[in-house]
mmCIF file of the N, C-alpha and C atoms, coordinates in Angstrom:
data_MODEL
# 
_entry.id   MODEL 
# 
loop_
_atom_site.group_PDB 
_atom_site.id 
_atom_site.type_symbol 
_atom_site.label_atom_id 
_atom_site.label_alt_id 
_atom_site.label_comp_id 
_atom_site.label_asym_id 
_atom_site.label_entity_id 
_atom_site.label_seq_id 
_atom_site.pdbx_PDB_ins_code 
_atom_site.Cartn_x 
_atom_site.Cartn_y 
_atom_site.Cartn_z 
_atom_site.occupancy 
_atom_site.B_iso_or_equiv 
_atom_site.pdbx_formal_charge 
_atom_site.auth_seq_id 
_atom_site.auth_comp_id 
_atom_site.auth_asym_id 
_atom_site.auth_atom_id 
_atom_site.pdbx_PDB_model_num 
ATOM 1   N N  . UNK A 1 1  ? 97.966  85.555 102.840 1.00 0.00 ? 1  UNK A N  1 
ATOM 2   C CA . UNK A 1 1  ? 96.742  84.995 102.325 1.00 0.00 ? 1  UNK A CA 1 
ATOM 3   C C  . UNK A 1 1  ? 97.057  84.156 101.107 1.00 0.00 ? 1  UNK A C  1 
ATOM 4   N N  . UNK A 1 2  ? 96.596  83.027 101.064 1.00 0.00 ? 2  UNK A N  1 
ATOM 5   C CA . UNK A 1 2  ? 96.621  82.237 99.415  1.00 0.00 ? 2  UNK A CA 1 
ATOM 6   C C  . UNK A 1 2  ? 95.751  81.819 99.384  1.00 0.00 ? 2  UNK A C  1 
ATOM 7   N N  . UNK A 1 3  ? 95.446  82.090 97.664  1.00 0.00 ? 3  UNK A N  1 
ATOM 8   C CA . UNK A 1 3  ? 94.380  81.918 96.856  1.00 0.00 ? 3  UNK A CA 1 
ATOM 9   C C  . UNK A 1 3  ? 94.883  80.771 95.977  1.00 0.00 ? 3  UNK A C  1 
ATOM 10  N N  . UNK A 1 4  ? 93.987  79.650 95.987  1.00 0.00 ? 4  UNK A N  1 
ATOM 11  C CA . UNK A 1 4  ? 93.886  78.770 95.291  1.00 0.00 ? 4  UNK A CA 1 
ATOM 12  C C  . UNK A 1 4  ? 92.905  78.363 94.415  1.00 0.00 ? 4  UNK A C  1 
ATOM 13  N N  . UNK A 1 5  ? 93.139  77.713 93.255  1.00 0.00 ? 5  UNK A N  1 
ATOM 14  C CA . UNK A 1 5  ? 91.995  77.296 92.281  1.00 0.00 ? 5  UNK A CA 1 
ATOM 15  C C  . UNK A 1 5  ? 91.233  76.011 93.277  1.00 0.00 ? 5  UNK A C  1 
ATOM 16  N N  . UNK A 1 6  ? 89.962  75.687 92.562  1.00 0.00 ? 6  UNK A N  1 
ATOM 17  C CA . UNK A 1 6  ? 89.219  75.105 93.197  1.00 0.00 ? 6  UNK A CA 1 
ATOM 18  C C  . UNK A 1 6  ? 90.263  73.502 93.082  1.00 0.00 ? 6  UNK A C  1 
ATOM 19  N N  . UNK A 1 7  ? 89.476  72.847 94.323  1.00 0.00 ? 7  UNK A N  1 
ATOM 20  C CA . UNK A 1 7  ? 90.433  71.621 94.682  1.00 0.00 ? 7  UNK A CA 1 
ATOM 21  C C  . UNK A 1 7  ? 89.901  70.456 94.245  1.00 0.00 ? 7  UNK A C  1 
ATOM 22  N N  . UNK A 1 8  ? 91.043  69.539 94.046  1.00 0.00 ? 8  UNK A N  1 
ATOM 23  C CA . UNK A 1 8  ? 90.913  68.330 93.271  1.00 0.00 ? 8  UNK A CA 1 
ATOM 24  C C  . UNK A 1 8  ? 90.358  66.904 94.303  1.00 0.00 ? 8  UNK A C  1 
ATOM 25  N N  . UNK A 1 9  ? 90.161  66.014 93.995  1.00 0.00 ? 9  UNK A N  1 
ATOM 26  C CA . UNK A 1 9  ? 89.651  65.168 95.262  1.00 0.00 ? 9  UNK A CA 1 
ATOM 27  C C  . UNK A 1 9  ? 91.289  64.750 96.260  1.00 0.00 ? 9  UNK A C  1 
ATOM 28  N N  . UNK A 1 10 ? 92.118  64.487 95.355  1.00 0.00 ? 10 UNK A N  1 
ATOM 29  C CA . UNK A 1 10 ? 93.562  64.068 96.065  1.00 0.00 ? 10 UNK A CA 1 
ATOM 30  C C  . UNK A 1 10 ? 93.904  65.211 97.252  1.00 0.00 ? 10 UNK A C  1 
ATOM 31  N N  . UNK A 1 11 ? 92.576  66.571 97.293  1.00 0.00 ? 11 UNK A N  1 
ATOM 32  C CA . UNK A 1 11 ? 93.467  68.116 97.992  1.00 0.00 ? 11 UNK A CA 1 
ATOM 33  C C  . UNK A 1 11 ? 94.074  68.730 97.240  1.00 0.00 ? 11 UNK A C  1 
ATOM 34  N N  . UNK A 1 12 ? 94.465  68.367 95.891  1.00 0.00 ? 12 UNK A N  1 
ATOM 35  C CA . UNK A 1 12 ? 95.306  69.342 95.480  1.00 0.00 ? 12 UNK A CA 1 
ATOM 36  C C  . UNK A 1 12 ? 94.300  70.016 94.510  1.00 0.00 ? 12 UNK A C  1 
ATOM 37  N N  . UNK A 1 13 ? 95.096  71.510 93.583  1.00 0.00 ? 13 UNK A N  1 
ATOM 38  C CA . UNK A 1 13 ? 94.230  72.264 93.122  1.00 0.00 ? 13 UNK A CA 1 
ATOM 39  C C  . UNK A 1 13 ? 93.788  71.779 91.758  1.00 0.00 ? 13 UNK A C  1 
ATOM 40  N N  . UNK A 1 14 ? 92.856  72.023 91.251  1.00 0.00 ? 14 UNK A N  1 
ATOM 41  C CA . UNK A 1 14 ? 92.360  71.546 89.930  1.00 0.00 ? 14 UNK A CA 1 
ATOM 42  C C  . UNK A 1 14 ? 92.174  72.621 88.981  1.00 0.00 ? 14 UNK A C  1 
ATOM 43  N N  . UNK A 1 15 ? 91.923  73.786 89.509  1.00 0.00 ? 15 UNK A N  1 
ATOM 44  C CA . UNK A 1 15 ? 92.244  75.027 88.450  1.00 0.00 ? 15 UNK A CA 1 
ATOM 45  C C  . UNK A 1 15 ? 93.114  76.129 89.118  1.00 0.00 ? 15 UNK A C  1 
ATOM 46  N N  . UNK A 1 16 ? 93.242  77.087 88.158  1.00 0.00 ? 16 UNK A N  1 
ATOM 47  C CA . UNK A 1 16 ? 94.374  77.960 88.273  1.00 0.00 ? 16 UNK A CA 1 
ATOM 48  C C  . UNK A 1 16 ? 93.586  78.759 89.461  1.00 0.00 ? 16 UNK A C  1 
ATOM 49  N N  . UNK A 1 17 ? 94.357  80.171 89.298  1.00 0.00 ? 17 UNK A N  1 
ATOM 50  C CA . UNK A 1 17 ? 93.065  81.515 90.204  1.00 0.00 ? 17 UNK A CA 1 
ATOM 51  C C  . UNK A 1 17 ? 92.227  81.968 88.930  1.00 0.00 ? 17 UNK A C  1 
ATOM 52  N N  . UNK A 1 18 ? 92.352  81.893 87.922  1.00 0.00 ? 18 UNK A N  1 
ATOM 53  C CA . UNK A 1 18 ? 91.496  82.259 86.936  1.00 0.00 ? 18 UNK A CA 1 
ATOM 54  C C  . UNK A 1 18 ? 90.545  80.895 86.217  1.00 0.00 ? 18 UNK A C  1 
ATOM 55  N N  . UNK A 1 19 ? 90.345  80.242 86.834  1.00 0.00 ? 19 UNK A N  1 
ATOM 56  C CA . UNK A 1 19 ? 89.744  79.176 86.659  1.00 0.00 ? 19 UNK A CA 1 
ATOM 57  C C  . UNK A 1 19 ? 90.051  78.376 85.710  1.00 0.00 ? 19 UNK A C  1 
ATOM 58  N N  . UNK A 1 20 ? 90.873  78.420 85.019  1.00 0.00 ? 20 UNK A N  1 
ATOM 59  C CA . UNK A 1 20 ? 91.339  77.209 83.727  1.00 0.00 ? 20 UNK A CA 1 
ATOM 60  C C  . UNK A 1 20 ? 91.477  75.761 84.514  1.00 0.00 ? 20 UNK A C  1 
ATOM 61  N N  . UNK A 1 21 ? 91.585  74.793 84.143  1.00 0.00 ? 21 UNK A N  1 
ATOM 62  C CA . UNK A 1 21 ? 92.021  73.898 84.204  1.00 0.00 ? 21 UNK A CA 1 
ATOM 63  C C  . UNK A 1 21 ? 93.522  73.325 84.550  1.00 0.00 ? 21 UNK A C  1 
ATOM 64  N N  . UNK A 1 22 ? 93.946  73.133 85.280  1.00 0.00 ? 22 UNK A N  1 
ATOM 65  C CA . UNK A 1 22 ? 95.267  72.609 85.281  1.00 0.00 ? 22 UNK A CA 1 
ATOM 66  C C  . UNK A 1 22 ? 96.259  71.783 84.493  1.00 0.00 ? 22 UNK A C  1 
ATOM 67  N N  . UNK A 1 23 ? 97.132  72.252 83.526  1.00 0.00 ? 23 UNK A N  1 
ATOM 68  C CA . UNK A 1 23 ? 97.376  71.239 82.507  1.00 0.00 ? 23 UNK A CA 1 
ATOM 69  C C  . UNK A 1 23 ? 98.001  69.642 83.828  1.00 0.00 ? 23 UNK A C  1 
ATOM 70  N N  . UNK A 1 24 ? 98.779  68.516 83.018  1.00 0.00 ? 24 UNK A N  1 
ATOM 71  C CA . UNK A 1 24 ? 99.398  68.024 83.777  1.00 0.00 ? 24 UNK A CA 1 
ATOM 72  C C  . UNK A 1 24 ? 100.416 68.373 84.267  1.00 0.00 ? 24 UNK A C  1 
ATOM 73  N N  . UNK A 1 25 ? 101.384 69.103 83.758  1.00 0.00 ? 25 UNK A N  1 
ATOM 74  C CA . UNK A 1 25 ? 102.508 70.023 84.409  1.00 0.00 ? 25 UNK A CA 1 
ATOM 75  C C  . UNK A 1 25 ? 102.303 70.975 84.898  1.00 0.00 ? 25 UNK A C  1 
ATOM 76  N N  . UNK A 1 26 ? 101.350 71.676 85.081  1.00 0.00 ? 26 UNK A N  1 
ATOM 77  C CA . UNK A 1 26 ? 100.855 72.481 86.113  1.00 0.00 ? 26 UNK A CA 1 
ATOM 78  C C  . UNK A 1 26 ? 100.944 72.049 87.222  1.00 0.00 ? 26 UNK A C  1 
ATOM 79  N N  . UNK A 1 27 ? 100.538 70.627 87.184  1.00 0.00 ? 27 UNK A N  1 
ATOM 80  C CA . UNK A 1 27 ? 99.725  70.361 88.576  1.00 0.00 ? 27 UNK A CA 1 
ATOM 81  C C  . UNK A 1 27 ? 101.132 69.946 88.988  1.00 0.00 ? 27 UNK A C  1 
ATOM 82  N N  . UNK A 1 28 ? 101.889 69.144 88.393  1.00 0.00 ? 28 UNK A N  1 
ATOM 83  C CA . UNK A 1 28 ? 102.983 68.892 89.080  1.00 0.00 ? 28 UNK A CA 1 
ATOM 84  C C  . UNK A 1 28 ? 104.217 69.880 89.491  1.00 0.00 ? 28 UNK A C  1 
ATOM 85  N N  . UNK A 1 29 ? 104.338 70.880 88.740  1.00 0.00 ? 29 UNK A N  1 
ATOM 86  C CA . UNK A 1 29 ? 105.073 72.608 88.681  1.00 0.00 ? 29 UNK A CA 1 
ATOM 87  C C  . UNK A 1 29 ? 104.374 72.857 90.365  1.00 0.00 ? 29 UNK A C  1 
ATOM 88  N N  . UNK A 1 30 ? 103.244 72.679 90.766  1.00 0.00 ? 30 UNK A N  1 
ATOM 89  C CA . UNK A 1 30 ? 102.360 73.041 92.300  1.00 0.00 ? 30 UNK A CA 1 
ATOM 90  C C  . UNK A 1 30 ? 102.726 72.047 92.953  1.00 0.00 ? 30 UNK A C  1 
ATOM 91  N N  . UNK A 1 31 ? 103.234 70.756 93.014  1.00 0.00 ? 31 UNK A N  1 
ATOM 92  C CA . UNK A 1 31 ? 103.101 69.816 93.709  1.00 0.00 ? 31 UNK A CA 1 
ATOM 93  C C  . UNK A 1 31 ? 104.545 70.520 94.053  1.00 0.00 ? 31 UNK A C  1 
ATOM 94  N N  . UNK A 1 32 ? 105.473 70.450 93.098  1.00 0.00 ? 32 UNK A N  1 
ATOM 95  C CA . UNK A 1 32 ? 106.736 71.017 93.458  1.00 0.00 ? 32 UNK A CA 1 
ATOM 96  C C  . UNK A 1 32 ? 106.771 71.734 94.239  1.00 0.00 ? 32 UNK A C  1 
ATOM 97  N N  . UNK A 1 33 ? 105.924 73.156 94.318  1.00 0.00 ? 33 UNK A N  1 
ATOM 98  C CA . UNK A 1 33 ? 105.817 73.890 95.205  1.00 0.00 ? 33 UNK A CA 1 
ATOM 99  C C  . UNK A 1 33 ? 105.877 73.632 96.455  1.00 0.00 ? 33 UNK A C  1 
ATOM 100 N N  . UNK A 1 34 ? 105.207 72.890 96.267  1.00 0.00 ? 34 UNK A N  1 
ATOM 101 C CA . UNK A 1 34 ? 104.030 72.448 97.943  1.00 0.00 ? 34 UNK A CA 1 
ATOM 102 C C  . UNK A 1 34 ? 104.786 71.855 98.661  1.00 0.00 ? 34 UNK A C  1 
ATOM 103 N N  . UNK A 1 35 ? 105.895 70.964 98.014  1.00 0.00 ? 35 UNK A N  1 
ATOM 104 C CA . UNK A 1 35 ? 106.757 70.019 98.540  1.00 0.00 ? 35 UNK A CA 1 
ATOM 105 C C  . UNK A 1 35 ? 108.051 70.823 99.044  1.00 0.00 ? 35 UNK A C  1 
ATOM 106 N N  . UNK A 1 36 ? 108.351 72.188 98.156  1.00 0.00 ? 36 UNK A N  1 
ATOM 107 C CA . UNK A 1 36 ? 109.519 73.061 98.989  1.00 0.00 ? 36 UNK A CA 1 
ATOM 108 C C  . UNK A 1 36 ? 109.131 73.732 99.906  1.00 0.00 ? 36 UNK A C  1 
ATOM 109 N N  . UNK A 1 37 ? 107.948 74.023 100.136 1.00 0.00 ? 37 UNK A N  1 
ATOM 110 C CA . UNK A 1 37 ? 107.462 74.650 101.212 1.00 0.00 ? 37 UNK A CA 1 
ATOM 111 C C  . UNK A 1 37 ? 107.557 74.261 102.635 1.00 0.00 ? 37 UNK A C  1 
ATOM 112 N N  . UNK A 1 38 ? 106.985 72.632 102.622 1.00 0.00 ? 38 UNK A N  1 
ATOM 113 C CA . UNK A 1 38 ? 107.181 71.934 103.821 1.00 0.00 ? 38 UNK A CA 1 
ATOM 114 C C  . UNK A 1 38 ? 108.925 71.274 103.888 1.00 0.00 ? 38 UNK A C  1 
ATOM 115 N N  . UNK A 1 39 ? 109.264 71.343 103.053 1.00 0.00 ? 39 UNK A N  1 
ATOM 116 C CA . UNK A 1 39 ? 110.666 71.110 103.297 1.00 0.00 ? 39 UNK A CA 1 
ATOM 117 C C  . UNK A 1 39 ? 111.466 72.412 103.946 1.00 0.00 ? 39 UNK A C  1 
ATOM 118 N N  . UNK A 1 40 ? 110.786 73.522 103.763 1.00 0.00 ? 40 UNK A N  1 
ATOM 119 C CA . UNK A 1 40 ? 111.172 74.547 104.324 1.00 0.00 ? 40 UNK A CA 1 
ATOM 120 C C  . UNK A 1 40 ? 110.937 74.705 105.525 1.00 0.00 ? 40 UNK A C  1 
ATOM 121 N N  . UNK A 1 41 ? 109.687 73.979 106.361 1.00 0.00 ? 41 UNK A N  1 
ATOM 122 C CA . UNK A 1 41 ? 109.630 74.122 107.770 1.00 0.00 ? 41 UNK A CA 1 
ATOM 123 C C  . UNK A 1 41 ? 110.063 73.044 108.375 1.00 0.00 ? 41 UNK A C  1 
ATOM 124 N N  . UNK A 1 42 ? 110.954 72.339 107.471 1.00 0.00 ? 42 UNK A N  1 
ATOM 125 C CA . UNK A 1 42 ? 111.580 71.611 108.675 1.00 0.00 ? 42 UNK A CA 1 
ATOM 126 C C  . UNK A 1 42 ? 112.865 71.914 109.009 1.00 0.00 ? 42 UNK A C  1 
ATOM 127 N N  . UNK A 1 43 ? 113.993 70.948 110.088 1.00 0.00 ? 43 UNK A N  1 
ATOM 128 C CA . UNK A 1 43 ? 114.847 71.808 110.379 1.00 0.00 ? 43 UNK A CA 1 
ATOM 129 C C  . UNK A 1 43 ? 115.865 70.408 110.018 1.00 0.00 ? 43 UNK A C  1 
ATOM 130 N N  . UNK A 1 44 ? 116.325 71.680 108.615 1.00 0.00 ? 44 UNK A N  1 
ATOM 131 C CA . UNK A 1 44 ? 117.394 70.325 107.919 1.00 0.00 ? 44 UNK A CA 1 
ATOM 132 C C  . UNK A 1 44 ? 118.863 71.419 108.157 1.00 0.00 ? 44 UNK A C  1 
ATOM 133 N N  . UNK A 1 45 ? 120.012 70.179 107.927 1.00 0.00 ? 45 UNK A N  1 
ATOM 134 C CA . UNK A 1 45 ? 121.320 71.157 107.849 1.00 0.00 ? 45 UNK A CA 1 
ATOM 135 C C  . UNK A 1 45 ? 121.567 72.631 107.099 1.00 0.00 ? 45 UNK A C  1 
ATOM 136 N N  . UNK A 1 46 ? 122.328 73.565 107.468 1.00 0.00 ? 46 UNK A N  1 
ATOM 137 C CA . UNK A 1 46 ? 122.090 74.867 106.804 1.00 0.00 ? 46 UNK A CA 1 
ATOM 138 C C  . UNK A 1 46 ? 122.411 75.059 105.354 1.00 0.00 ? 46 UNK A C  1 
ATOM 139 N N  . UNK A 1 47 ? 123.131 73.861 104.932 1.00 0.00 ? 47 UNK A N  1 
ATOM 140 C CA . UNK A 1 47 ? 123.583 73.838 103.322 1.00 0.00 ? 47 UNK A CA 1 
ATOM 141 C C  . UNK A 1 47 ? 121.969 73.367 103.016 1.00 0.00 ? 47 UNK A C  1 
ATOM 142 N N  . UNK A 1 48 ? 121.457 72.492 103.457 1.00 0.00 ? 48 UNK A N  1 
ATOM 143 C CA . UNK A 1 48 ? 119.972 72.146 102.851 1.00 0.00 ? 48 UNK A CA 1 
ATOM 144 C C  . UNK A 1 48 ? 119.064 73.098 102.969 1.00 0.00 ? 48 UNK A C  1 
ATOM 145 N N  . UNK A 1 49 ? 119.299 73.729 104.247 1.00 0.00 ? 49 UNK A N  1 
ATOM 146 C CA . UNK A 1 49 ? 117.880 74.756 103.924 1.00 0.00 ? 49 UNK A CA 1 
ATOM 147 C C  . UNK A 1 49 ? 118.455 75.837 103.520 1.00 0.00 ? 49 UNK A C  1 
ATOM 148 N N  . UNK A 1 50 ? 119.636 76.536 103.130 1.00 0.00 ? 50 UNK A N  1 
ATOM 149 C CA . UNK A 1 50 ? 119.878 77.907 102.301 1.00 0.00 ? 50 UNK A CA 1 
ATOM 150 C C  . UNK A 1 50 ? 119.667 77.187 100.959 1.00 0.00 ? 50 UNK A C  1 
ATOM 151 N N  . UNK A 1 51 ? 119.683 75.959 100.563 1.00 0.00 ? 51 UNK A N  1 
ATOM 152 C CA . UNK A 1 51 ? 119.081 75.077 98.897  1.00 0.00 ? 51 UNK A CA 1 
ATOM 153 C C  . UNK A 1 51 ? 117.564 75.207 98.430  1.00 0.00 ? 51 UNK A C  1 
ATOM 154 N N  . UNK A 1 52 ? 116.931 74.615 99.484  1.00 0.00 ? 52 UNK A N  1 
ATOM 155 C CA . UNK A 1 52 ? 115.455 74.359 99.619  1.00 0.00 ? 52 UNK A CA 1 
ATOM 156 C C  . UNK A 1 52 ? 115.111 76.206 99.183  1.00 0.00 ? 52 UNK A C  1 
ATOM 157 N N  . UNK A 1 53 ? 115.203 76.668 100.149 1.00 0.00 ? 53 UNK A N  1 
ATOM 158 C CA . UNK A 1 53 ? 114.640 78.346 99.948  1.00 0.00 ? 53 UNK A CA 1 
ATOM 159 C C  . UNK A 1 53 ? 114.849 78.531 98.898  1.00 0.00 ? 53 UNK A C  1 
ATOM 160 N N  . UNK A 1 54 ? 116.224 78.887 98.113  1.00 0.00 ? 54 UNK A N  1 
ATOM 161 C CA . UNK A 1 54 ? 116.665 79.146 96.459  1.00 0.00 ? 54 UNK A CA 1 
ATOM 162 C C  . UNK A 1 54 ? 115.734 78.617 95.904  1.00 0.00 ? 54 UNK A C  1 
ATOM 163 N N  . UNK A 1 55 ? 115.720 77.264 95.909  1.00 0.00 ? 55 UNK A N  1 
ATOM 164 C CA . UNK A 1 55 ? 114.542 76.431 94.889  1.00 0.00 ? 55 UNK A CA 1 
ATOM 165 C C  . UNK A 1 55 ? 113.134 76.757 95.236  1.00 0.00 ? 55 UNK A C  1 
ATOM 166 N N  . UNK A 1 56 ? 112.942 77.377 96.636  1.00 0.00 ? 56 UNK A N  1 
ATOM 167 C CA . UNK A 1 56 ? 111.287 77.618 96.518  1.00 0.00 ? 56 UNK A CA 1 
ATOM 168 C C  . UNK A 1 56 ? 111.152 78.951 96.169  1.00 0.00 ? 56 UNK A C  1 
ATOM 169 N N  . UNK A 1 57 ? 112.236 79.894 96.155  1.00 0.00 ? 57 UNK A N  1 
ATOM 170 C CA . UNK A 1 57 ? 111.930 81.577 95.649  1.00 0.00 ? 57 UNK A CA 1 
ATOM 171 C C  . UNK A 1 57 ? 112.020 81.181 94.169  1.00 0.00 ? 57 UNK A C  1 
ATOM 172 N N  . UNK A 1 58 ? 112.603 80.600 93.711  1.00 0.00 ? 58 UNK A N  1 
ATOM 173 C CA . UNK A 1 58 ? 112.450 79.968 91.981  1.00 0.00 ? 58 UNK A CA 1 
ATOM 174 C C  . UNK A 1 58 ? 110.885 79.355 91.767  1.00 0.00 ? 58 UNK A C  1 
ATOM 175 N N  . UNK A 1 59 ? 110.418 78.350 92.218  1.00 0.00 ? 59 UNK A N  1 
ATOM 176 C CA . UNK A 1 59 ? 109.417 77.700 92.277  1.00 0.00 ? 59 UNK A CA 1 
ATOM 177 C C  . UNK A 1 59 ? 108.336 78.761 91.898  1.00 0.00 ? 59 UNK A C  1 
ATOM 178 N N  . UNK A 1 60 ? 108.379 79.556 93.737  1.00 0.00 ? 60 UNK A N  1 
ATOM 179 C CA . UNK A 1 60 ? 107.563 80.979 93.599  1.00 0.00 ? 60 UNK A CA 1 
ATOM 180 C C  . UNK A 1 60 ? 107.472 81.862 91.967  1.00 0.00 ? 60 UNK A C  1 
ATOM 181 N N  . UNK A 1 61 ? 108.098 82.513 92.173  1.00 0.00 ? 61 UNK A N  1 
ATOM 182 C CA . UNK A 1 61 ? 108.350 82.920 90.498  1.00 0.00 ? 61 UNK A CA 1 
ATOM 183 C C  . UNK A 1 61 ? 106.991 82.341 89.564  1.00 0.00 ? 61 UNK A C  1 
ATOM 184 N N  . UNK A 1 62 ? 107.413 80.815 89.356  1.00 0.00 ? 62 UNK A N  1 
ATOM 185 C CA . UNK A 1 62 ? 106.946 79.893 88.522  1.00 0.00 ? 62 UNK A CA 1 
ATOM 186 C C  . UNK A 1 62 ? 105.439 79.933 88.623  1.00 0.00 ? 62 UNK A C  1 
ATOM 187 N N  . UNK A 1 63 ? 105.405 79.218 90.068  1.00 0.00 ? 63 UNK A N  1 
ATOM 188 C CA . UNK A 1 63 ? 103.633 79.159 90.099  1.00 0.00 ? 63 UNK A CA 1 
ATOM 189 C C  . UNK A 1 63 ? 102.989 80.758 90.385  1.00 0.00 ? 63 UNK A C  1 
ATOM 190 N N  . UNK A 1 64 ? 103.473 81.880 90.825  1.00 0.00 ? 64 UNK A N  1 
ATOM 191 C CA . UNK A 1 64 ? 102.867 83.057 90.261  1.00 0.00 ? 64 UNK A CA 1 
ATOM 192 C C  . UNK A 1 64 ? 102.796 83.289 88.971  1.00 0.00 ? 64 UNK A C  1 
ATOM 193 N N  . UNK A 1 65 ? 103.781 83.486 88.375  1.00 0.00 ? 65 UNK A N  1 
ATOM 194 C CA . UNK A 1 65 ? 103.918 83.730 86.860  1.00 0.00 ? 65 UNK A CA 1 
ATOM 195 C C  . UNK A 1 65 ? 102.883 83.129 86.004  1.00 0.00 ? 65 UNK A C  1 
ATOM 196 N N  . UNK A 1 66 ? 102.353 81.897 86.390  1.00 0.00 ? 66 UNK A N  1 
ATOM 197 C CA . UNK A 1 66 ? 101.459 80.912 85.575  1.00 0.00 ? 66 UNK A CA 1 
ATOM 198 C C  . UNK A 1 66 ? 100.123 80.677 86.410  1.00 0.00 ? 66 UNK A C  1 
ATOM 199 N N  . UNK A 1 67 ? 100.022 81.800 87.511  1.00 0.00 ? 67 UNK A N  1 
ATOM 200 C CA . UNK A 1 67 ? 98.595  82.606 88.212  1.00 0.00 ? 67 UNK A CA 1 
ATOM 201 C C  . UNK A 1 67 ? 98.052  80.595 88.874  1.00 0.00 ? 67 UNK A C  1 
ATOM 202 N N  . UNK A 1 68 ? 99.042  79.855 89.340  1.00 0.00 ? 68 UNK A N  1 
ATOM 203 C CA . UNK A 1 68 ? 98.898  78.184 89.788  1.00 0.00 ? 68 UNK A CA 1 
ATOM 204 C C  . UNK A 1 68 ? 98.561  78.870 91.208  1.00 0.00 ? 68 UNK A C  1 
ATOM 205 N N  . UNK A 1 69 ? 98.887  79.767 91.859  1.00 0.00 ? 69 UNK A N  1 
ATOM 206 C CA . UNK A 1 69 ? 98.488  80.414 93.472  1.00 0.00 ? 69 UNK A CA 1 
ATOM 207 C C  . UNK A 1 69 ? 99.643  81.765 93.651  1.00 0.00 ? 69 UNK A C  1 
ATOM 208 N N  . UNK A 1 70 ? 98.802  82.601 94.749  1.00 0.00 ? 70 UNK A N  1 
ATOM 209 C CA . UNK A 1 70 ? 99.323  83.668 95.112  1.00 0.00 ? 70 UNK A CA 1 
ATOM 210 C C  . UNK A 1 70 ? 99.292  83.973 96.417  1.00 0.00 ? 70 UNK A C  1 
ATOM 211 N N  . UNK A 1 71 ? 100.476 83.986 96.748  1.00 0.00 ? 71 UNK A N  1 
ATOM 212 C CA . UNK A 1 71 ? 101.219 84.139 98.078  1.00 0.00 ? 71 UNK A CA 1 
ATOM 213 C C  . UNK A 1 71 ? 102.473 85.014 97.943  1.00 0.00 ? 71 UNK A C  1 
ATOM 214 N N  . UNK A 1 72 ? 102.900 85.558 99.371  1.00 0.00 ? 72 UNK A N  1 
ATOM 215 C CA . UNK A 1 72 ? 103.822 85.957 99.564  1.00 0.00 ? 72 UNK A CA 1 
ATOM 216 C C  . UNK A 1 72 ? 105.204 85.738 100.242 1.00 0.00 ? 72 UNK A C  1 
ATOM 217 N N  . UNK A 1 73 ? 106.210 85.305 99.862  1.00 0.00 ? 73 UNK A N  1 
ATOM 218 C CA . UNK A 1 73 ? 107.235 84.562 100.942 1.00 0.00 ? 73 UNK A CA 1 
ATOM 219 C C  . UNK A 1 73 ? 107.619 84.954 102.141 1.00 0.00 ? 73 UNK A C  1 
ATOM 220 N N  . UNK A 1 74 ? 106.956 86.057 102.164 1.00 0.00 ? 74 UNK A N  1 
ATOM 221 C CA . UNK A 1 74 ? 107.443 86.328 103.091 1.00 0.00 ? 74 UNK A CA 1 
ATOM 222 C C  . UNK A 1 74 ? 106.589 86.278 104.156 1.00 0.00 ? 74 UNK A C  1 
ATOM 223 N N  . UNK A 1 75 ? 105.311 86.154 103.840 1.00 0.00 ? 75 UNK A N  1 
ATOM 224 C CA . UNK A 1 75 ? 104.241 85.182 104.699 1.00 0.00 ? 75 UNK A CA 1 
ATOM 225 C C  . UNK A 1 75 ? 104.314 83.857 105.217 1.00 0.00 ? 75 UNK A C  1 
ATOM 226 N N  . UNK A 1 76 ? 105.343 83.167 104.492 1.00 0.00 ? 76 UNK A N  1 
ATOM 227 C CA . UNK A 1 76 ? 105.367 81.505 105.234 1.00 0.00 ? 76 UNK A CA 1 
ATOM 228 C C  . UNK A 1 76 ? 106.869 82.069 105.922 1.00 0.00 ? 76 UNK A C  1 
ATOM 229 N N  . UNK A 1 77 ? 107.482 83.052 106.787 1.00 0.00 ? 77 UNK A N  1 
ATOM 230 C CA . UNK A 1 77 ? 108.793 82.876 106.752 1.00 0.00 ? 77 UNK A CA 1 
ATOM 231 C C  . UNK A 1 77 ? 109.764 83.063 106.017 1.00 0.00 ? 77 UNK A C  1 
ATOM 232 N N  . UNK A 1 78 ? 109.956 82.520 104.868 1.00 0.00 ? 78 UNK A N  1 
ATOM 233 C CA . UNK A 1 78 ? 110.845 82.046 103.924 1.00 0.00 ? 78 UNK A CA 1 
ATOM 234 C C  . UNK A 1 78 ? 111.786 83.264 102.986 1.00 0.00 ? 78 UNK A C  1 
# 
């Protein structure tokens, strides 16, 4: 299940899960996210995707830690 702050017109999120506001590095700290995620379902060489994962269980960390969305990795696969 993921919980997201309410959404921005671009789709992306505009507040946290606790409703703050998104600073500008927030939003881009989530874009990051979002972007290892789908890099994760695709099917790149195995040096790239044992990379991609590292950087999205890091990522993860990040945007939990700073309540940006809550998910579990082990819900997308990953």
């Amino acid at each position: 299940m993921t919980l997201i702050g309410s959404a921005a017109p671009d789709g992306g999120a505009s507040t946290d899960l606790v409703g703050n506001e998104l600073t500008p590095t927030e939003a881009r700290l989530l874009a990051v996210y979002e972007e290892l995620k789908a890099l994760c379902a695709e099917d790149l060489p195995p040096n790239a995707s044992a990379g991609v994962r590292s950087a999205l269980a890091l990522m993860h960390n990040v945007v939990n830690g700073l309540a940006l969305e809550y998910e579990h990795l082990s819900d997308l696969g990953a």
